[in-house]
N, C-alpha and C positions, 0 to 999 in steps of 0.2 A: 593341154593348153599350149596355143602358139609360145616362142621366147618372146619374151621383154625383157626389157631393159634395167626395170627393179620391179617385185612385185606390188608395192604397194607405194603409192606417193599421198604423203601428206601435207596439205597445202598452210599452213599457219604453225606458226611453234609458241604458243600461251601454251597453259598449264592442260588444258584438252587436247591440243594438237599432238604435245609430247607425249603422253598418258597415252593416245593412240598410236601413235610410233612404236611406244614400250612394247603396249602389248601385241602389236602383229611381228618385232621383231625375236619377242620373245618367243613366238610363238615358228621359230625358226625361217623365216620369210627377210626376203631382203625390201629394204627398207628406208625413201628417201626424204630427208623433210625438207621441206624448204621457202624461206621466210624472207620479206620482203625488205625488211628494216635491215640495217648494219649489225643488230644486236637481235641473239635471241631471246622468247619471255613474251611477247603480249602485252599483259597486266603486270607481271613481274619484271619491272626494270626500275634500276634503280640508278640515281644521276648526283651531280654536284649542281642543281640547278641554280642555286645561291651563293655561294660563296666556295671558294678553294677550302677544302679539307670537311666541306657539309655534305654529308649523303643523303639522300629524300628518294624515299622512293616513288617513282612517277605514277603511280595506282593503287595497286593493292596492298596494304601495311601488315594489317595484323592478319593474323589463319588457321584459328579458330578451325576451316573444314579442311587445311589441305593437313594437318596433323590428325583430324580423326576420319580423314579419305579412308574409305575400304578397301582398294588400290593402292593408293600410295604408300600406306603401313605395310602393305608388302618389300617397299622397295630397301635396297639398302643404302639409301639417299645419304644415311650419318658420313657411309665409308666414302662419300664422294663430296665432302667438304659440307656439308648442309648442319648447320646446329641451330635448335630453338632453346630462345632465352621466353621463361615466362615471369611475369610482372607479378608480383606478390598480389594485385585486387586487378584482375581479369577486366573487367568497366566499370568506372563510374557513372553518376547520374546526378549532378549537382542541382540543386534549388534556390530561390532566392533567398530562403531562410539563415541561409550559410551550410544546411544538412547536403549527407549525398547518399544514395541508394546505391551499394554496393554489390556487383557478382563476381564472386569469387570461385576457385575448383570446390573450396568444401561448400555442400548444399547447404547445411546443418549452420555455419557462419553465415552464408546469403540470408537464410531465413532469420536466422537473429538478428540482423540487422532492421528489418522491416517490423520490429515490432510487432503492430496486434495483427499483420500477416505471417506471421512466422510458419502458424500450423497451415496455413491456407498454400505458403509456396513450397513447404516440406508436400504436401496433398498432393500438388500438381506435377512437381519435379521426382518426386523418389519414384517413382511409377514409370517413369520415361526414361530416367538411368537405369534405373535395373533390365528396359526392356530392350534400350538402344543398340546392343549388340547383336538383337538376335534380329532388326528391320534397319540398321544400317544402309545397307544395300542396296533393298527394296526403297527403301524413303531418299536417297540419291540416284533415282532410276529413272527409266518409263514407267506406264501404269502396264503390273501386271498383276498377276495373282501371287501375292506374297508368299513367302515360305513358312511366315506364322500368322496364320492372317486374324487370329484374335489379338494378337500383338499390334499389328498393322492397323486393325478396327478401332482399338483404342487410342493410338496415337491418333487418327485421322479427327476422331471427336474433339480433339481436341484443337487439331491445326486447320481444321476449315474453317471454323468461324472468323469472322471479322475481331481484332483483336480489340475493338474496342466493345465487344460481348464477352471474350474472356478477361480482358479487365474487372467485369463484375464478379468474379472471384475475389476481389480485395477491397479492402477498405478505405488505406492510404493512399493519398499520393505518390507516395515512395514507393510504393510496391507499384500503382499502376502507371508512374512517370518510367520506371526503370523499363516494365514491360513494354511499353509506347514507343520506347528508345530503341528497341532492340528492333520492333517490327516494323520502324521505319525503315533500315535496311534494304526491306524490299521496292521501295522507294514506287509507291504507288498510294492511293488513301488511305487511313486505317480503318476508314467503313467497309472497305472490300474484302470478300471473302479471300479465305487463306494468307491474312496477311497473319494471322495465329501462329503459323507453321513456320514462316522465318524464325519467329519471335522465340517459338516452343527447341525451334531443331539450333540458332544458336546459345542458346543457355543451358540447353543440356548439353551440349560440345562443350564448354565451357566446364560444363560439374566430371563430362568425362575423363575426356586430355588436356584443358585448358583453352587459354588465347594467348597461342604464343607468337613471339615476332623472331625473324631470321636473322640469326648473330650475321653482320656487313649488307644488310638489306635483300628486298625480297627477291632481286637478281637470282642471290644463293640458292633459291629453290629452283630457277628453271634451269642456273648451273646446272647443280644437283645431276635432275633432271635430263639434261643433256649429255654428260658425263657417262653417265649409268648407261643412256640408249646408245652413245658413242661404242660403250666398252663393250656391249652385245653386237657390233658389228655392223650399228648402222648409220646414216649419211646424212650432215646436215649440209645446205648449202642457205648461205645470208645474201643478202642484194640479190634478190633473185622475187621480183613482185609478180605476180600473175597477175594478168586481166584476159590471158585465152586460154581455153584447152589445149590450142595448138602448140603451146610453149613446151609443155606438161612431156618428159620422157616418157616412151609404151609404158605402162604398168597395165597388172588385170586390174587393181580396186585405185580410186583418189577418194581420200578424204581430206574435206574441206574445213579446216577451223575458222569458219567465217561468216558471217551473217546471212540470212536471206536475200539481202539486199546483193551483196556483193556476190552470192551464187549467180541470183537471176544474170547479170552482167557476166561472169566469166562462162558461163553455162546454161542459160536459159532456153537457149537455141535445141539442145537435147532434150528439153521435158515435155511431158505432155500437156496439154492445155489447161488441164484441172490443175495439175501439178504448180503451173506458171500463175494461174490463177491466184492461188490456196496465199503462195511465197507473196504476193504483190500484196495480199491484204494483211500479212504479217505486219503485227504495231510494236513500236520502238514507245519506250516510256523516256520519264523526265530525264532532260541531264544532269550533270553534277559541275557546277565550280569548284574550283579547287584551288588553294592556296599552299605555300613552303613555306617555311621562316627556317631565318637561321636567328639564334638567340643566343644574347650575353648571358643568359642562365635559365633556369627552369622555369616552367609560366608557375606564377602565384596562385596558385589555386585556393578560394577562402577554406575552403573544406579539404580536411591533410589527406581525407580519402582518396581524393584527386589526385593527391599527388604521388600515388602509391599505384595510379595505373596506367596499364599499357594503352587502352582508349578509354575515349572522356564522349559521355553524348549529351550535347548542350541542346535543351530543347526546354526545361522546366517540366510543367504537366502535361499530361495527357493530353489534354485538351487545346495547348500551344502548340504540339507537336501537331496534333491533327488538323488545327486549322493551316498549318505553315504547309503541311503535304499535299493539304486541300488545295490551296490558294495555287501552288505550283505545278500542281494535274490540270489545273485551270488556267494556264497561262498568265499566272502573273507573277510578279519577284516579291519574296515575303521580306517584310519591312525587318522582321527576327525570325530568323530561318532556322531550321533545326538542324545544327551542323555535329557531324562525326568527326571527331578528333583523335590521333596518335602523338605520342610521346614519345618515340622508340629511343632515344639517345638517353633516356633516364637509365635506362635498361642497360644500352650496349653501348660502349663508349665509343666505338669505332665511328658510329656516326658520325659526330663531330669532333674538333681542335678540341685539348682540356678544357675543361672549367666553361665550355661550349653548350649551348643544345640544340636538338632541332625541335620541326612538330609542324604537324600536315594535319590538312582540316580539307572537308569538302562540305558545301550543302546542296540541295536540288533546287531547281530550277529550269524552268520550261525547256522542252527538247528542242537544238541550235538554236541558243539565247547567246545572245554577245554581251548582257548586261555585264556589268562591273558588280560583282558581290561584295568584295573583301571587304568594305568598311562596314557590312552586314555580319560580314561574317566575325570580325573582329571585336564590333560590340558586342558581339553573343559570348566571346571569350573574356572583354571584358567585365562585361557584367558578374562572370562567375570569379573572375580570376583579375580582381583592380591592381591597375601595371602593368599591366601585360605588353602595351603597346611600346611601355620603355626602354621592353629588353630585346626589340627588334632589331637586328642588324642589316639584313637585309629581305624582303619576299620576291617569291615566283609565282605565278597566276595561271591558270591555262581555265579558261572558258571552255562551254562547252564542243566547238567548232574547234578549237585547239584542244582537245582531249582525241577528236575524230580523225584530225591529223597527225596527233601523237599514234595513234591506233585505230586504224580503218574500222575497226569493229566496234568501237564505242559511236555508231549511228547517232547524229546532234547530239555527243555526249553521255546515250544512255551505257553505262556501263556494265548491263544486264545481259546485254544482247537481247533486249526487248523484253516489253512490261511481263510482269508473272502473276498476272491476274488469275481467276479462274477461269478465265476463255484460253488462257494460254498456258497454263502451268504444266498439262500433259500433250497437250494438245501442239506442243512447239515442235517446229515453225509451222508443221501442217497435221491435221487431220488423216492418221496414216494407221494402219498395220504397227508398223515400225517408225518412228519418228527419226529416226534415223538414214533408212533409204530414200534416195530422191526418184522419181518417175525411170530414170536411167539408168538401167545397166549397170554395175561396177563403180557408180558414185555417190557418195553418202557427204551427209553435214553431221558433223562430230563438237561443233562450237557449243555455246552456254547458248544458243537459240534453240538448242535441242534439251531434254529432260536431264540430268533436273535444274538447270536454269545456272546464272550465276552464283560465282564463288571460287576460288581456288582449290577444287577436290580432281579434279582431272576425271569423275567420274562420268561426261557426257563424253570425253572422248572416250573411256574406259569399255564404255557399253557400248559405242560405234564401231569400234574394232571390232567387237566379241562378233556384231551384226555381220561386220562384210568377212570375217573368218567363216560362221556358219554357209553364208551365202555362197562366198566365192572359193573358199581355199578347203572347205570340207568333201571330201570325196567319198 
């Protein structure tokens, strides 16, 4: 191979960008990222957007995947300042009853708490912990031929269906409000297939490693992160935004931590037609509002379970939930929206000033909506939690179009990098071989637009590297 300059450039530094960096520099190659923003992280950044001495992190809170990442438990992220704090009750699920639906690490407690489902979510869960170690992997992947594929068979029975068909496993509302909670998540309807597999793969993260949150915010991990790829000898550079190849140092491979959208634009001009094609009809799903507060103390939660977690998913039943995902796949703002909540200042005091708190909420809402959610969002808090409003000191707001401009890759806000339906779940961003190589040469997409979708596991960039090592650097 002719000389270049580095062999490998990676265009984004999120938790996939990194994760790809690790493993081609790991893999003795030199190695250069380079990120648009002042700061490295993506999703992972974390600010004082409210008040002096309040930390909030600007995305992704709690992580659940990047602690039981199959990747990243490689890393020795502790030795580079990285520590997770986990919350004694993993998520709540409060009701108007004043009850809450509790997931905790122990299976065996989750079940007890659901009452006359106890033996129904013991059925569903002990089966998928015991198996989870051995389709990790594979279930954070592309579609391939699994390495246990009766393993693999049975898990899938379980996460393709629409989760409001696995709900009829239960009886309660508690059991199928908690379930509803979780597989909103994927922020799509819960009549669509594989919304199960959110639902299935964070709750057994959950009974595995936990849900834990990053002692000084979620920064810490793509520190971490940075740190570690730094100390293998390789190169990050900040303020440095792409919008040409021709910016781009020689290297033989680029990989892109970035959406379809934003490929087409810096690189369209190299693909092939089908290829340019495939990318243009790539679909972005709903956005997320998102709210900070900084608080004179902890939100009152009527239920003490609540107040015992790291997140809280305010939606009520099943059936609130699913009409509030409906209404906003359909373009409209739900009147009581089903909003995900963090607590992280309960946990780690660094957050906030003493005797302080914080707590970040988002709901969905139509993709580039400008609407004004917060007093949506805030009756949904207080409804579960009366007073809540009193112990506000200050909030931060970012809409969906200010999520896109906080992060070019949250497209009108989707924070997915586009919907994970079943047209898209393997199939991202295109119908390939490889979901990973693009029509060109030496350039690949390593972003949460590629398999297996959003989240903090770094495993889409994990497997993008592996791609352009085989392709490019294997001889």
């Amino acid at each position: 191979m002719h000389k270049t300059d580095f062999d490998a450039v990676v265009v984004g530094s999120g938790p996939n960008g990194l994760a790809a960096a690790i493993t081609l520099q790991q893999a003795g190659l030199s190695v250069l990222v380079l990120e648009g923003k002042p700061e490295i992280g993506g999703g992972l950044r974390s600010a004082e957007l409210t008040l002096p001495g309040f930390m909030h992190d600007t995305c992704s809170a709690i992580h659940p995947l990047a602690i039981n990442s199959p990747f990243f438990r490689t890393l020795p992220l502790d030795t580079y300042g990285l520590e997770y704090i986990e919350p004694p009750v993993a998520a709540a699920h409060p009701f108007d009853d004043g009850t809450a639906a509790i997931l905790t690490r122990s299976v065996e407690e989750t079940a007890r708490s659901l009452g006359p489902d106890e033996k129904a979510y013991r059925n569903l869960f002990k089966p998928l912990i015991e198996q989870w170690p051995r389709i990790d992997f594979d279930v954070l992947g592309p579609l391939t031929f699994p390495k246990h594929p009766l393993d693999f068979a049975q898990f899938g029975l379980k996460a393709l269906p629409p989760v409001t068909w696995l709900a009829k496993l239960f009886e309660t509302q508690q059991a199928k409000g908690l379930l509803a909670g979780m597989a909103a998540h994927s922020i799509q309807p819960l009549s669509n297939f594989t919304t199960s597999a959110i639902a299935v793969v964070l709750m057994t993260a959950a009974h595995v490693r936990g849900w834990p949150l990053p002692k000084g915010g979620s920064q810490q991990i793509a520190r971490a992160l940075a740190a570690y790829f730094t100390a293998l000898g390789g190169k990050i550079e900040t303020n440095f935004y792409v919008s040409s190849l021709a910016q781009l140092p020689s290297s033989k491979a680029v990989l892109f931590d970035i959406t379809p959208k934003q490929l087409l634009q810096i690189a369209g001009h190299r693909f092939s037609p089908l290829y340019r094609w495939q990318l243009n009809r790539y679909r972005y799903g709903m956005g997320v509002f998102k709210v900070d507060w900084a608080l004179d103390g902890p939100i009152p939660f009527t239920a003490e379970s609540c107040r015992q977690a790291g997140t809280v998913h305010l939606g009520n039943t099943l059936e609130e939930i699913a009409d509030s995902e409906l209404r906003a796949s359909k373009g409209q703002h739900p009147e009581k929206p089903y909003v995900l909540l963090a607590q992280q200042s309960l946990f780690d005091a660094t957050r906030a000033p003493a005797g302080k708190h914080t707590a970040w909420a988002y709901c969905h809402i139509p993709n580039g909506s400008t609407v004004d959610m917060t007093n949506a969002i805030e009756d949904q808090i207080e409804r579960f939690a009366p007073g809540f409003r009193d112990r506000i000191l200050a909030r931060h707001t970012m809409n969906p179009a200010q999520m896109e401009a906080h992060n070019p890759n949250y497209i009108g806000g989707d924070i997915n990098g586009g919907i994970i339906d079943i047209g898209q779940l393997f199939t991202r961003p295109a119908l390939r071989w490889s979901p990973y190589r693009t029509s060109a040469k030496g350039l690949y997409i390593c972003s949460s637009s590629t398999p297996p979708g959003g989240g903090v596991h770094g495993m889409c960039g994990h497997h993008a590297a592996l791609r352009a090592l085989k392709d490019v650097f294997t001889r």
